[in-house]
MMTF fields as JSON, N, C-alpha, C and O atoms, coordinates in Angstrom:
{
  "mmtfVersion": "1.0.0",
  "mmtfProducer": "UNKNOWN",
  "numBonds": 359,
  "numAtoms": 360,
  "numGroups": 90,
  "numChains": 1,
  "numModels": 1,
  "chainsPerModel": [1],
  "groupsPerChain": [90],
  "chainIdList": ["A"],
  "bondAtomList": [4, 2, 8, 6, 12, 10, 16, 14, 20, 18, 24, 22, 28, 26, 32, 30, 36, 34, 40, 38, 44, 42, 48, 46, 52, 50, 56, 54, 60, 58, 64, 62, 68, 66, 72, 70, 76, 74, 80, 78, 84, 82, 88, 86, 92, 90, 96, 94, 100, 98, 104, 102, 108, 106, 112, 110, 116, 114, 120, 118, 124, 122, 128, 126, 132, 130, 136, 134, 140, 138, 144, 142, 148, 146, 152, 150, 156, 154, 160, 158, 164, 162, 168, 166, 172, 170, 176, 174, 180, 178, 184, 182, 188, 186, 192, 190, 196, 194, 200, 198, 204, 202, 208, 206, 212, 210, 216, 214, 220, 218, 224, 222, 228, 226, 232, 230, 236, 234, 240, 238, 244, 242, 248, 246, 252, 250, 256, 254, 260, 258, 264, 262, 268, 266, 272, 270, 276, 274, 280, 278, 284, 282, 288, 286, 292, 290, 296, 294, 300, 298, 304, 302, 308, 306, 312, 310, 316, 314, 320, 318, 324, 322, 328, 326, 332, 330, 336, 334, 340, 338, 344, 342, 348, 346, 352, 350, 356, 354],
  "bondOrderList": [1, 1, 1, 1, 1, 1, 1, 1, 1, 1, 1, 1, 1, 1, 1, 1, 1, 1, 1, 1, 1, 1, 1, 1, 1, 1, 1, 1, 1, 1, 1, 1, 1, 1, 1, 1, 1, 1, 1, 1, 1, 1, 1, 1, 1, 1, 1, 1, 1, 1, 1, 1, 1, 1, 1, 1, 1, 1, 1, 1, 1, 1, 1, 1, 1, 1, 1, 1, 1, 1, 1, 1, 1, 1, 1, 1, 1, 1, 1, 1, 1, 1, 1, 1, 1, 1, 1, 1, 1],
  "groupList": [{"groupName": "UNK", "atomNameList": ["N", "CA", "C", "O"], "elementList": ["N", "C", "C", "O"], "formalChargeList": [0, 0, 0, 0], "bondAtomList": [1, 0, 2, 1, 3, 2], "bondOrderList": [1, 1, 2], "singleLetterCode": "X", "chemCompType": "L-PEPTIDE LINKING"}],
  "groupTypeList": [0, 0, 0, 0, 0, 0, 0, 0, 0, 0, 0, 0, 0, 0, 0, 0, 0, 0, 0, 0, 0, 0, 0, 0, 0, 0, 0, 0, 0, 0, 0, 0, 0, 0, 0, 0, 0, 0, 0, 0, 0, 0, 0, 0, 0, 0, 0, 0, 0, 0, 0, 0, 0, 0, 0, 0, 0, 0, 0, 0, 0, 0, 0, 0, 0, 0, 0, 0, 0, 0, 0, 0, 0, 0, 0, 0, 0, 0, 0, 0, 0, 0, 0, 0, 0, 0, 0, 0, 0, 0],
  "groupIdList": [1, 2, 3, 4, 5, 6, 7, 8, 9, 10, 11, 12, 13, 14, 15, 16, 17, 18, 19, 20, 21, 22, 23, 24, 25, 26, 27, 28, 29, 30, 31, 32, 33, 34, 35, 36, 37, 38, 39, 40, 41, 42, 43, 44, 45, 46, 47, 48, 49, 50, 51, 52, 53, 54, 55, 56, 57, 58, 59, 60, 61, 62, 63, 64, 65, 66, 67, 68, 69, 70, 71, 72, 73, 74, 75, 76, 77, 78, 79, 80, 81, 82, 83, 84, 85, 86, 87, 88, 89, 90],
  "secStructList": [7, 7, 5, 7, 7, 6, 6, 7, 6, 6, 1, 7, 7, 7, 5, 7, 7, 7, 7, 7, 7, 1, 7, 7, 6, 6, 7, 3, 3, 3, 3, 3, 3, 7, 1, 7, 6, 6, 2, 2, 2, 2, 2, 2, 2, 2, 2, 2, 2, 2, 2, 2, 6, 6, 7, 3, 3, 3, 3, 3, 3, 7, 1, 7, 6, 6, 1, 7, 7, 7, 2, 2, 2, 2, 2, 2, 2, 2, 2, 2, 7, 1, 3, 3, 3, 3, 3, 7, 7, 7],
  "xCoordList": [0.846, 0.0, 0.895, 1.998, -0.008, 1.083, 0.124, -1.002, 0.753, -0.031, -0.016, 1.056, -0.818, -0.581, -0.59, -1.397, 0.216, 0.488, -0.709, -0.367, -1.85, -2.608, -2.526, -3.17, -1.382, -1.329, -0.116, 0.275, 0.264, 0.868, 0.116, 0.658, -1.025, -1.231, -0.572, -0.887, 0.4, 1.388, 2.252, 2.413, 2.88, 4.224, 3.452, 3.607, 2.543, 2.361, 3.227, 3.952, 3.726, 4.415, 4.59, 4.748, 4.639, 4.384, 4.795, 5.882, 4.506, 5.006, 4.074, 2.918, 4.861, 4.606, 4.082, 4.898, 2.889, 2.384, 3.055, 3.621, 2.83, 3.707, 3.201, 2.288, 3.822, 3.731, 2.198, 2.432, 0.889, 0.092, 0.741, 1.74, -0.139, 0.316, -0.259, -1.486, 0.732, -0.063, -0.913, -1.631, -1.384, -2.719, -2.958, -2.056, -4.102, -4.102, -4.245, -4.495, -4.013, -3.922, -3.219, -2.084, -3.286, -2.603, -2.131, -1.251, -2.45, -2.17, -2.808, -4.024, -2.562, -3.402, -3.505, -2.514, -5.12, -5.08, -5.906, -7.033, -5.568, -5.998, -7.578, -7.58, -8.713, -9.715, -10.306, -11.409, -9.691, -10.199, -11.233, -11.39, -12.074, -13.295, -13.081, -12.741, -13.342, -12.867, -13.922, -13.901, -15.247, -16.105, -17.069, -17.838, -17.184, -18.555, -19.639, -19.43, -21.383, -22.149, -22.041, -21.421, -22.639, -22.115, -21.032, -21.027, -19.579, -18.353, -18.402, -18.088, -18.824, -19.024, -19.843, -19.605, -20.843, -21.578, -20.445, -20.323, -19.748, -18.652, -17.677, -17.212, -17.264, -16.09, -16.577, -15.85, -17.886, -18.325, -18.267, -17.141, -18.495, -18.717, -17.219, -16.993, -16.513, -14.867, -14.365, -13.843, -14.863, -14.077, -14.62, -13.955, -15.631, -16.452, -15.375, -14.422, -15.44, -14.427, -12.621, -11.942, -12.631, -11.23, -11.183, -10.107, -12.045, -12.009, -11.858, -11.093, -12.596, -13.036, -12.224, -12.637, -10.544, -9.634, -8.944, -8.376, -8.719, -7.822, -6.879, -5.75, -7.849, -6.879, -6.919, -7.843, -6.601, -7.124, -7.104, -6.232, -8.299, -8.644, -9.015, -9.573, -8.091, -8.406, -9.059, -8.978, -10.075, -10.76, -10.126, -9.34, -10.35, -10.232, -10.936, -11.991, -10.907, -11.811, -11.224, -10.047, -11.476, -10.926, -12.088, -13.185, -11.632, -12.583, -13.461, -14.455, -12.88, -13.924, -13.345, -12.126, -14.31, -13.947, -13.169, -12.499, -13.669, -13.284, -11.441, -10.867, -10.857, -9.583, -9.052, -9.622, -7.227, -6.471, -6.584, -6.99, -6.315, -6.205, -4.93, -3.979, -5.175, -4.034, -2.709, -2.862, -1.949, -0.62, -0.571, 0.099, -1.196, -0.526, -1.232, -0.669, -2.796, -3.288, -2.258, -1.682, -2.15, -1.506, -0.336, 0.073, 0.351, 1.46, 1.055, 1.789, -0.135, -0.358, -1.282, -1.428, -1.935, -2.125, -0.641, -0.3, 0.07, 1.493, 1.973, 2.752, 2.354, 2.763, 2.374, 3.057, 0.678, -0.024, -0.31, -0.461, -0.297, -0.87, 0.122, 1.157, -0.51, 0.633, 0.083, 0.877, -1.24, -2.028, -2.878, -3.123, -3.355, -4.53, -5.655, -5.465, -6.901, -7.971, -8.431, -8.183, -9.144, -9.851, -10.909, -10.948, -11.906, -13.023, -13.986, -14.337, -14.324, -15.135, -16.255, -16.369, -17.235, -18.572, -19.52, -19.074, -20.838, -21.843, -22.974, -23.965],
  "yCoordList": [-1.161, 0.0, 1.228, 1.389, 2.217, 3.774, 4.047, 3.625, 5.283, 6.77, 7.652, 7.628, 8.811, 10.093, 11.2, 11.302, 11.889, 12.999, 14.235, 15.048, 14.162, 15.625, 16.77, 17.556, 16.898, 18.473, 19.513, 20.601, 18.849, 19.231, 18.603, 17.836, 19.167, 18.474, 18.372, 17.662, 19.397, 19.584, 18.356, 17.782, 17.847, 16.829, 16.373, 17.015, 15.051, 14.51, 14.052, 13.629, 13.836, 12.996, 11.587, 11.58, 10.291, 9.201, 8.825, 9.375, 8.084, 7.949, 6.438, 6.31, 5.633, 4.366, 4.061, 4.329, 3.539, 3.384, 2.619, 1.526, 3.461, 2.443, 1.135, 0.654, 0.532, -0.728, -0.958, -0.926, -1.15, -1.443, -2.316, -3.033, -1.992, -2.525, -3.511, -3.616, -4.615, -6.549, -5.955, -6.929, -5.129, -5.131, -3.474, -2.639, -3.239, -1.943, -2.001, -1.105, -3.198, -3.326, -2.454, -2.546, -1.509, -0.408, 0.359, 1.08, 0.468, 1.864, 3.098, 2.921, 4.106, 5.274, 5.582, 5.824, 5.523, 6.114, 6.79, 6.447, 8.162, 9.291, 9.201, 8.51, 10.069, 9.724, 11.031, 11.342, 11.865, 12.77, 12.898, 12.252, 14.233, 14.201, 15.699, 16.513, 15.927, 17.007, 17.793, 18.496, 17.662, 18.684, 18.518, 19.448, 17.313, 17.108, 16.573, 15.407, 16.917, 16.36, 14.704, 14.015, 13.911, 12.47, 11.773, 10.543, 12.805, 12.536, 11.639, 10.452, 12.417, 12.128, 10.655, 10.096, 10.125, 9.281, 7.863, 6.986, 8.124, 7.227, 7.044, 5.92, 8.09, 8.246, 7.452, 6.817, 7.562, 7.044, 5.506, 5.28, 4.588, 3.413, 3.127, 2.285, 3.426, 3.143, 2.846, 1.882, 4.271, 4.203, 2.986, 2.675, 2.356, 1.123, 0.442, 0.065, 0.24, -0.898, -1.327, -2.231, 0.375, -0.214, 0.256, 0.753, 0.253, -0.074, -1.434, -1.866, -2.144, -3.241, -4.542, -5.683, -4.087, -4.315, -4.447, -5.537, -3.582, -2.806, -2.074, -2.144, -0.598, 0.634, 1.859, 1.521, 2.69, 3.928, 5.058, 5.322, 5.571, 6.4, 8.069, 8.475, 8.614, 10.549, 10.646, 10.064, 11.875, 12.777, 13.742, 14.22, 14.345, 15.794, 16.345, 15.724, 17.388, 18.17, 18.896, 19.088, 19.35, 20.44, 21.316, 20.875, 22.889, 23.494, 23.947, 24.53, 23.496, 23.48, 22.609, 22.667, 21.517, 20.526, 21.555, 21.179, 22.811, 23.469, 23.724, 23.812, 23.797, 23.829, 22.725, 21.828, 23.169, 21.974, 21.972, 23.018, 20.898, 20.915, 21.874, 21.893, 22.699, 24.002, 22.672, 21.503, 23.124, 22.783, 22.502, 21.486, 23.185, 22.98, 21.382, 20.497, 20.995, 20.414, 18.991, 18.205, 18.831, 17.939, 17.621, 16.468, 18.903, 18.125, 17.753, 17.17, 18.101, 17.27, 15.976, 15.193, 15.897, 14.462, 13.678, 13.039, 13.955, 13.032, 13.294, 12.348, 13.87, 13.761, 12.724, 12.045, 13.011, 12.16, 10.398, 9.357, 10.628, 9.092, 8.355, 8.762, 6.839, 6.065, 5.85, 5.498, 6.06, 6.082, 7.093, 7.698, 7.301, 8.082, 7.749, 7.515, 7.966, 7.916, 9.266, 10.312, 9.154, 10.333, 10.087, 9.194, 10.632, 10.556, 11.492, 12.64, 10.821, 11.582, 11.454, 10.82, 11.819, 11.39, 12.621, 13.769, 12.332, 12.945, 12.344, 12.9],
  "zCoordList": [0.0, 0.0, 0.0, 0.522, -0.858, -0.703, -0.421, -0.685, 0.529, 0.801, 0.138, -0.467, -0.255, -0.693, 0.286, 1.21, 0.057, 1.183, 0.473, -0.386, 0.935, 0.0, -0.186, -0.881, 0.71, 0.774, 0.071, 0.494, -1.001, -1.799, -3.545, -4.341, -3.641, -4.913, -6.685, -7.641, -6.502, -7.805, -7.807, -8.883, -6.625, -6.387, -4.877, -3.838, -5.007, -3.926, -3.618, -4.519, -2.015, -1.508, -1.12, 0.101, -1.632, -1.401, -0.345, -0.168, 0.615, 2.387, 2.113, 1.708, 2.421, 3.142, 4.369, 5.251, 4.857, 5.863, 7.133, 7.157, 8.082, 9.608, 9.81, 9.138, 10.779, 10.786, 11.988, 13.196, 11.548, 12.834, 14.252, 14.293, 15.263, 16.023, 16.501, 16.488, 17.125, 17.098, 17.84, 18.066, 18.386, 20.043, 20.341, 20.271, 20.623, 21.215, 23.075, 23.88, 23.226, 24.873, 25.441, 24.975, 26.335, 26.805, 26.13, 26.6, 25.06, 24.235, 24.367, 24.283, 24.513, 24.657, 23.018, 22.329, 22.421, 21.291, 21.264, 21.62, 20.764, 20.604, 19.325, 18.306, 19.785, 18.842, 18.337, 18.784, 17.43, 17.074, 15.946, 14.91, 16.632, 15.737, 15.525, 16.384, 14.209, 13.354, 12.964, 11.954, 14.059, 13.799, 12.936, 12.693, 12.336, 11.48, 11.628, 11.961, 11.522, 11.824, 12.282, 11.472, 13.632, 14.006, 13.982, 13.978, 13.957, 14.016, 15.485, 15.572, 16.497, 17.779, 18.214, 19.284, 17.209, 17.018, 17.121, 17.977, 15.863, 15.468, 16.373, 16.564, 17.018, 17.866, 19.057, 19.821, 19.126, 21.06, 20.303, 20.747, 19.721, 18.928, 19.048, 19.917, 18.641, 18.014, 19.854, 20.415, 20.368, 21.87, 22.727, 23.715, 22.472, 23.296, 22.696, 23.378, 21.419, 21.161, 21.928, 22.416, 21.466, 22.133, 23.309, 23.645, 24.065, 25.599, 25.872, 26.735, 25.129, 25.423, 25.071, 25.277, 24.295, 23.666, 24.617, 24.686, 25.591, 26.754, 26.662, 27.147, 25.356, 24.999, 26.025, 26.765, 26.343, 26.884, 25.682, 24.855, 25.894, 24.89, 25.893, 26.912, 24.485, 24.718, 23.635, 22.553, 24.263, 22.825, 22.561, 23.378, 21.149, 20.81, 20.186, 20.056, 19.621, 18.95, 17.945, 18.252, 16.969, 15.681, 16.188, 16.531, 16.195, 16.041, 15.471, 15.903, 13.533, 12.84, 11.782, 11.621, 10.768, 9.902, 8.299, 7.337, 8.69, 7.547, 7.529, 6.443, 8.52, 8.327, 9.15, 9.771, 8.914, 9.847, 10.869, 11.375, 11.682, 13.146, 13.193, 12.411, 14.37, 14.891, 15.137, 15.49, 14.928, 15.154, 16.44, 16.629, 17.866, 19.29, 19.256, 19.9, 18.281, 19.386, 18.544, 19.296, 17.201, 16.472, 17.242, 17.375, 17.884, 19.241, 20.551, 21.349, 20.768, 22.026, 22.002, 22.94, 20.628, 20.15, 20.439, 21.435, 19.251, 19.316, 20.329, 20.212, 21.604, 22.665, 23.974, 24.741, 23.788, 24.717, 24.107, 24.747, 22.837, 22.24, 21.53, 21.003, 21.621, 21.101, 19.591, 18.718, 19.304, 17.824, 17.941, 18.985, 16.844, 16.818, 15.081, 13.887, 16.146, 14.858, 14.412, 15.013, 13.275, 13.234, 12.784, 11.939, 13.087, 12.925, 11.848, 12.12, 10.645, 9.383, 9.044, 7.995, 9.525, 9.203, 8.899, 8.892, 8.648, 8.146, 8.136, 7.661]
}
């Protein structure tokens, strides 16, 4: 599998995907929802699961789906979590 990096659409960047991990047992993974109608819906669903895995899960929030997540919170995602989801719905 390749990735596309989107945010250069003249010269995408191709990036190879990390390696999943065998278990989310004690992992803290981060579950962000980016502000779109029943993002939150999905996110509470995803977080039962991997509770129930034996992940610990943080939320976040974008303040709005129309732009990027601010830079501070993208470092305190990767600071606090060992993965992270995101959450896209409608």
């Amino acid at each position: 599998m390749e990735l596309l990096d989107p945010t250069a659409e003249l010269n995408p960047e191709g990036r190879l995907p990390r390696a999943r991990p065998k278990s989310v047992f004690g992992k803290t993974v981060g579950l962000l929802d980016i502000a779109k109608p029943k993002g939150d819906i999905f996110i509470d669903r995803i977080e039962d699961l991997l509770k129930q895995k034996g992940a610990k899960t943080v939320r976040y929030r974008k303040p709005t789906f129309t732009r990027v997540a601010p830079i501070e919170l993208t470092q305190q995602i990767a600071a606090e979590c060992d993965l992270v989801l995101e959450a896209l719905a409608d």
